[in-house]
VOGU-3710 file (C-alpha; in Angstrom, 3 decimals, decimal comma):
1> xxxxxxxxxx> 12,497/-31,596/13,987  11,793/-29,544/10,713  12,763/-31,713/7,569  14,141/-30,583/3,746  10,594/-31,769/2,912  9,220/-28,521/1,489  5,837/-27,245/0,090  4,654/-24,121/-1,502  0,645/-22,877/0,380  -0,852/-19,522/0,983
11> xxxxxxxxxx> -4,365/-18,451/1,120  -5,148/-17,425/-2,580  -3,652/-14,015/-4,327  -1,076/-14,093/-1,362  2,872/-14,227/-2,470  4,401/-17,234/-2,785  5,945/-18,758/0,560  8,143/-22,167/0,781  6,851/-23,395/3,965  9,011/-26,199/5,825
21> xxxxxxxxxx> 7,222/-29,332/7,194  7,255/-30,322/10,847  7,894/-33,603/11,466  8,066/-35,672/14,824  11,368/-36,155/16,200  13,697/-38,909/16,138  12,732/-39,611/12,573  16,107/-41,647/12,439  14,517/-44,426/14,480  12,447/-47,012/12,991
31> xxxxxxxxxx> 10,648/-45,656/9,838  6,541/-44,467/9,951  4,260/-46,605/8,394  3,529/-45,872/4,390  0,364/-45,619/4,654  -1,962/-45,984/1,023  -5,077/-46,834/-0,296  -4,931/-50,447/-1,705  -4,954/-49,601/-5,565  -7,309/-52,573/-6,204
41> xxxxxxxxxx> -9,896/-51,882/-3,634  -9,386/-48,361/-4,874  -10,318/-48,596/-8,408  -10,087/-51,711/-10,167  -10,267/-52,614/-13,536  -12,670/-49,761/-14,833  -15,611/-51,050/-16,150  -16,293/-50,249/-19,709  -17,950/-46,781/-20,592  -21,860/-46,626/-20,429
51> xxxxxxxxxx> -22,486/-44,715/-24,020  -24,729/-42,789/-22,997  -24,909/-39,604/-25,642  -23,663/-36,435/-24,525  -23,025/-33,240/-26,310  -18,899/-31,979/-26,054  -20,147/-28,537/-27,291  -21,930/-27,732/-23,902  -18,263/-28,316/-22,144  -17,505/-25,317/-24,318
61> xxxxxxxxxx> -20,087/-23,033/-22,874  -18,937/-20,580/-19,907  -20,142/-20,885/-16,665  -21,863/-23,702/-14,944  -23,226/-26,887/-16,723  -25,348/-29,211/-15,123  -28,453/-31,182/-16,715  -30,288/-32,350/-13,178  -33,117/-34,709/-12,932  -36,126/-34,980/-10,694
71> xxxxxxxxxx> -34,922/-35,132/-7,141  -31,190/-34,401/-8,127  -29,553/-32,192/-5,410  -28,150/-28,646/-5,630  -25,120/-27,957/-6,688  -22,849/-26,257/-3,281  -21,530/-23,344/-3,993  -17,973/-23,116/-5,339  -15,428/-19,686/-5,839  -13,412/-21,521/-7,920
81> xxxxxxxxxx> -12,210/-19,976/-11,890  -12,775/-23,747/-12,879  -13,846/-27,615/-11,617  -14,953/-30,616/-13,070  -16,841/-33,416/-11,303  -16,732/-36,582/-13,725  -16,864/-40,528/-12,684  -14,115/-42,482/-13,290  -15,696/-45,378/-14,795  -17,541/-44,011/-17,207
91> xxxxxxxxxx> -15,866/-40,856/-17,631  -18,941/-38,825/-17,520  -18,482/-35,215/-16,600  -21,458/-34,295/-14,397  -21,169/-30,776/-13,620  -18,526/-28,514/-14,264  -17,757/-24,565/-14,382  -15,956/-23,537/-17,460  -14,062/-27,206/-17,720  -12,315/-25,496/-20,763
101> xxxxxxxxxx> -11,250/-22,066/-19,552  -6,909/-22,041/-19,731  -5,047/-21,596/-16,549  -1,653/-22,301/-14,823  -1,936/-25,818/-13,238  1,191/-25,177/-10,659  1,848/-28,711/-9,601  -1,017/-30,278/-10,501  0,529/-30,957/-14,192  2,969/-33,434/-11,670
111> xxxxxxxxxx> 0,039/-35,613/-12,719  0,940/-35,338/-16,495  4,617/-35,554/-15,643  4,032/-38,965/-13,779  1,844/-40,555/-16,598  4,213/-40,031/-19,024  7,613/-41,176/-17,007  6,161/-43,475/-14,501  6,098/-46,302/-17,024  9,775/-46,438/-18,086
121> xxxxxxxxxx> 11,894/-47,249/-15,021  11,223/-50,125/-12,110  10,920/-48,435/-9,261  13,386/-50,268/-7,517  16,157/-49,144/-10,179  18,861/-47,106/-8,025  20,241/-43,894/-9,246  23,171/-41,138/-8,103  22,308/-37,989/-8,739  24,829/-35,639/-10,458
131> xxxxxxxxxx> 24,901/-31,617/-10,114  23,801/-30,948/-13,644  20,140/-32,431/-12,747  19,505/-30,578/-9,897  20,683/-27,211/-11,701  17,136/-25,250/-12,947  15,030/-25,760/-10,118  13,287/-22,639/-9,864  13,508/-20,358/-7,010  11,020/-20,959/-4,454
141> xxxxxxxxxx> 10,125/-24,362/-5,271  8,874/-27,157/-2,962  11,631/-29,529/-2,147  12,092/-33,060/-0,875  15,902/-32,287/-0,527  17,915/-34,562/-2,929  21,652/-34,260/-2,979  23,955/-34,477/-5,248  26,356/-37,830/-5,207  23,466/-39,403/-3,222
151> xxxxxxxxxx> 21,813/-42,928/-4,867  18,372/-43,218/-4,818  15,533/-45,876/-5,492  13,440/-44,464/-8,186  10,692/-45,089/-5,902  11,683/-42,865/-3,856  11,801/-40,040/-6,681  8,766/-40,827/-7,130  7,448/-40,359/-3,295  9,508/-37,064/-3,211
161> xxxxxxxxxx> 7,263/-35,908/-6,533  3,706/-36,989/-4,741  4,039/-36,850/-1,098  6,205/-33,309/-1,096  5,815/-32,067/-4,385  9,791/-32,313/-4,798  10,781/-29,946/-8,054  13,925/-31,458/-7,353  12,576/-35,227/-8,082  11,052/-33,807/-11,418
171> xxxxxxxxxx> 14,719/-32,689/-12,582  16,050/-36,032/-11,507  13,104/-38,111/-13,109  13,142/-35,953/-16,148  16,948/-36,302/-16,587  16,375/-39,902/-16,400  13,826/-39,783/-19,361  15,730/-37,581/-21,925  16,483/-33,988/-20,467  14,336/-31,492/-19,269
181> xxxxxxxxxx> 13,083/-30,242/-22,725  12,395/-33,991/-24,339  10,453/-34,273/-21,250  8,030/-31,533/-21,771  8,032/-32,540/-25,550  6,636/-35,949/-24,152  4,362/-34,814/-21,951  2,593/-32,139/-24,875  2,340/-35,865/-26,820  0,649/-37,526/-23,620
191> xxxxxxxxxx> -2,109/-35,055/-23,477  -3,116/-34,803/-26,774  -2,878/-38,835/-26,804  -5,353/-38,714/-23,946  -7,573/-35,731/-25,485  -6,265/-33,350/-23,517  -6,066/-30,213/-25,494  -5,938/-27,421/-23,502  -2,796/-28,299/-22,092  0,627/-26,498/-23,075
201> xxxxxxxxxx> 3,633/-27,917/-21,218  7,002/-25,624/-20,769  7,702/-26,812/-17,313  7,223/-30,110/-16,623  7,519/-29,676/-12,240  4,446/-27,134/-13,106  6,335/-24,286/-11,800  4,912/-21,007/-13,781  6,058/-20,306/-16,643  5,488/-18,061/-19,573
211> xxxxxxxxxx> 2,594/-19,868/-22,113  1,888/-22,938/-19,468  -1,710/-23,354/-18,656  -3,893/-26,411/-18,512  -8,120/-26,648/-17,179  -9,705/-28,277/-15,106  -10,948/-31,034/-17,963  -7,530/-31,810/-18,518  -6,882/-32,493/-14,807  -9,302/-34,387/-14,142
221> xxxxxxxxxx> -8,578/-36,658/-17,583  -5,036/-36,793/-16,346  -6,242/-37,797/-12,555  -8,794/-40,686/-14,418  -5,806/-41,937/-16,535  -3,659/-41,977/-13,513  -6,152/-44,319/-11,824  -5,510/-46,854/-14,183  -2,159/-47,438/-13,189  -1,717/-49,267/-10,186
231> xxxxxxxxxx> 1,471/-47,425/-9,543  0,251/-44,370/-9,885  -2,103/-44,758/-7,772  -0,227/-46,264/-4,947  2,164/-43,674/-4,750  -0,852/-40,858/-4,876  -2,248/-42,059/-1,991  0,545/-42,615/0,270  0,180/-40,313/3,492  3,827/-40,710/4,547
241> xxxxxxxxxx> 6,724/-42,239/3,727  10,636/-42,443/4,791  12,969/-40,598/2,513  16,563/-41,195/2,605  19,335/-39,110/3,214  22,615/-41,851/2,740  22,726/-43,239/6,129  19,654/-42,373/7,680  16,684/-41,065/6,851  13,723/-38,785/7,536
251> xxxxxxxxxx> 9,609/-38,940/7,119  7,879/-36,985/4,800  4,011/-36,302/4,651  1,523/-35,806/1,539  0,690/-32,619/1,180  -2,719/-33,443/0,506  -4,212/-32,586/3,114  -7,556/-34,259/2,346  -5,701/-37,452/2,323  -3,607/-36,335/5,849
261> xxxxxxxxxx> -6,164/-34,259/7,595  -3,002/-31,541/8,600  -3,431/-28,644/9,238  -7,215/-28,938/10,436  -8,738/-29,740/7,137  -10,460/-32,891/7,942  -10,060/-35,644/6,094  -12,559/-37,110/3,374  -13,950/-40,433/3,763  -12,831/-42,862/0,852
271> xxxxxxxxxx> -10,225/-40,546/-0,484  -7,976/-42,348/-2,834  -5,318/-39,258/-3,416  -4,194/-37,382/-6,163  -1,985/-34,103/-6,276  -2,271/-30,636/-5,142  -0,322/-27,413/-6,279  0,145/-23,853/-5,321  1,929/-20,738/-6,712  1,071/-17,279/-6,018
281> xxxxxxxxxx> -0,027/-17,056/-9,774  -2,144/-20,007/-10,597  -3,731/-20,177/-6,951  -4,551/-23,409/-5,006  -5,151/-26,076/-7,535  -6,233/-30,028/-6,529  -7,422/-33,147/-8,318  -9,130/-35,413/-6,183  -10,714/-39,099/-6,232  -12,891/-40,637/-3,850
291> xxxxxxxxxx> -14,471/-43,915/-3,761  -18,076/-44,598/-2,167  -19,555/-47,610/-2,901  -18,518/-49,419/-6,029  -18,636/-45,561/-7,686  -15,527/-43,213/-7,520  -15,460/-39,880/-8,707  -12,468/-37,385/-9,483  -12,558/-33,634/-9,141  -10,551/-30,769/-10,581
301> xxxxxxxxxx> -10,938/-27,450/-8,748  -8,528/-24,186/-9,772  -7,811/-21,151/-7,945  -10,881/-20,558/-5,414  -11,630/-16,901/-4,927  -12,774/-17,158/-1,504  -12,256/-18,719/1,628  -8,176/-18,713/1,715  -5,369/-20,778/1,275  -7,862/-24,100/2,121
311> xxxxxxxxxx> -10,837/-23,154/0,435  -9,761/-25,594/-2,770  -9,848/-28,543/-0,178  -13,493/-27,633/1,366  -14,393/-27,005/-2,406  -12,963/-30,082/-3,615  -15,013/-32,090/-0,549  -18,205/-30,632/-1,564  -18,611/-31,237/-4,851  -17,231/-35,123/-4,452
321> xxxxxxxxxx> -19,942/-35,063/-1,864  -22,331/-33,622/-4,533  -21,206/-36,074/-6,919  -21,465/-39,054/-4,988  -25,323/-38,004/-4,116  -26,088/-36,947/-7,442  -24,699/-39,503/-9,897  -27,816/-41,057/-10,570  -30,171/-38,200/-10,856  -28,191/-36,035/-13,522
331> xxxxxxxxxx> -27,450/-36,140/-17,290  -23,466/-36,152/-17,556  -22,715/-32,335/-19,516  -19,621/-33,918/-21,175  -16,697/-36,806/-21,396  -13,729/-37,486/-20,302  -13,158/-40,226/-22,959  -10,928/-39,161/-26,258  -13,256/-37,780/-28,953  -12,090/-40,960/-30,669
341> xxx> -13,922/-43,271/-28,281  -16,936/-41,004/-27,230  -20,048/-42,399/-28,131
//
């Protein structure tokens, strides 16, 4: 049975396709399991920052940065315009490529959109949709297939936004939290609240538009914040999920496919979740965390130049498993941490 459950992915520099997702049949009878990563054994309560001095200026510098010590491992190689590697606990940056360098985020900026919204309804608050939220939605976009007249659990706006990428749930959430406009206005606050300066919001779903560009430093501060939030966190690494449709309803999958494994990309060991994007002009984007250990690690990656449509996944995979090897035999290049709190 093909589902409303829609999600923008070519290989990179292709046009932009809406692809439908397949799901098994009969997905009236008894729902699939959610399936998540236990926030707790996920991430915890952080542990506070080692200060540990680093220089922000080198951040600034183009290309790669990286400051290994004796025995510290290569870095893999990576086509990608921009990544960061940084641990969460600390929020040391350990390597990056141009961590600064402006680009479109596509629906990685979801990530933005969810820290500033998530905390200001309980998700089991119901809500009919009218017409006028669902008007906007910009041609092409990935879907979870809200109706109008139909009441929904905000939680399951929410799973429509991280499991399908659902522009459609961003115009309901955002109508929910002021209007489409006030939204974006809130989420430009967020990121300069978190230190996130490279970040200029016009669309809060991340669909393109004219002026909107983030980095890869900003995603991955937005994907460390977003680990601090339990929900956030449960509802990034949910593999799949029921979604309703009044009397029935239908399953939806992540899109993520290092959290699913679809579509052959195997999936990585101790991956808590995140978000993924994809338009034909900002690329594949992805912001990652894994756990290994008592350390996890995010990663940004935007708009690999090689290797197609999946190369940000097999990009993303190698430099967690970079990170996770070389934690303790680099100096961190840079913080995630405001300038306010940096050592």
């Amino acid at each position: 049975m093909i589902v409303t459950s829609a999600v923008r992915h070519a290989a990179a520099g292709s046009a932009a396709l809406l692809f439908v997702l397949p799901v098994p049949a009969a997905v009236a009878s008894p729902a699939p399991t959610v399936s998540a990563v236990s926030p707790a054994s996920a991430v915890g309560e952080p542990t506070p920052p080692v200060r540990r001095h680093v220089d922000p200026a080198r951040l600034d510098r183009r290309g790669v940065q990286v400051q290994p010590l004796a025995g510290a491992p290569r870095l893999p190689p990576a086509s990608a315009l921009s990544w960061v590697v940084a641990d969460v606990s600390t929020g040391e940056v350990l390597a990056a490529r141009d961590a600064h360098r402006k680009l479109p985020p596509a629906s990685t900026l979801k990530t933005l959109f969810a820290l500033t919204a998530l905390p200001h309804h309980d998700p089991s608050e119901q809500h009919t949709v009218a017409d006028s939220e669902l008007t906007g939605i910009g041609a092409g976009s990935s879907l979870v297939g809200i109706k109008e007249g139909y009441t929904y659990k905000v939680s399951d706006l929410w799973n429509g936004v991280f499991l399908s990428s659902g522009n459609d749930a961003v115009h309901v959430l955002a109508a929910m939290n002021g209007g489409w406009d006030a939204m974006a206005g809130k989420m430009q606050e967020k990121a300069r609240s978190l230190g996130a300066d490279d970040t200029h919001v016009v669309s809060p779903d991340g669909y393109d538009a004219p002026g909107q560009v983030s980095s890869a430093y900003d995603l991955a501060v937005f994907g460390r914040a977003g680990l601090q939030d339990p929900a956030f966190t449960r509802y990034c690494s949910t593999r799949y999920a029921d979604f309703p449709a009044g009397s029935w309803s239908y399953g939806i999958a992540n899109t993520n496919r290092l959290l699913t494994g679809a579509n052959g990309v195997d999936r990585y060991p101790g991956l808590i979740g995140i978000k993924n994007g994809y338009t034909s002009n900002a690329g594949n984007t992805l912001v990652s965390a894994a756990k290994r250990g008592d350390r996890t690690l995010v990663v940004s990656v935007m708009n690999p130049q090689e290797g197609g449509g999946y190369a940000v996944y097999e990009e993303a995979r190698s430099l967690l498993d970079w990170g996770f090897d070389a934690a303790d035999r680099v100096r961190p290049v840079g913080s995630l941490l405001p300038e306010r709190a940096k050592p």
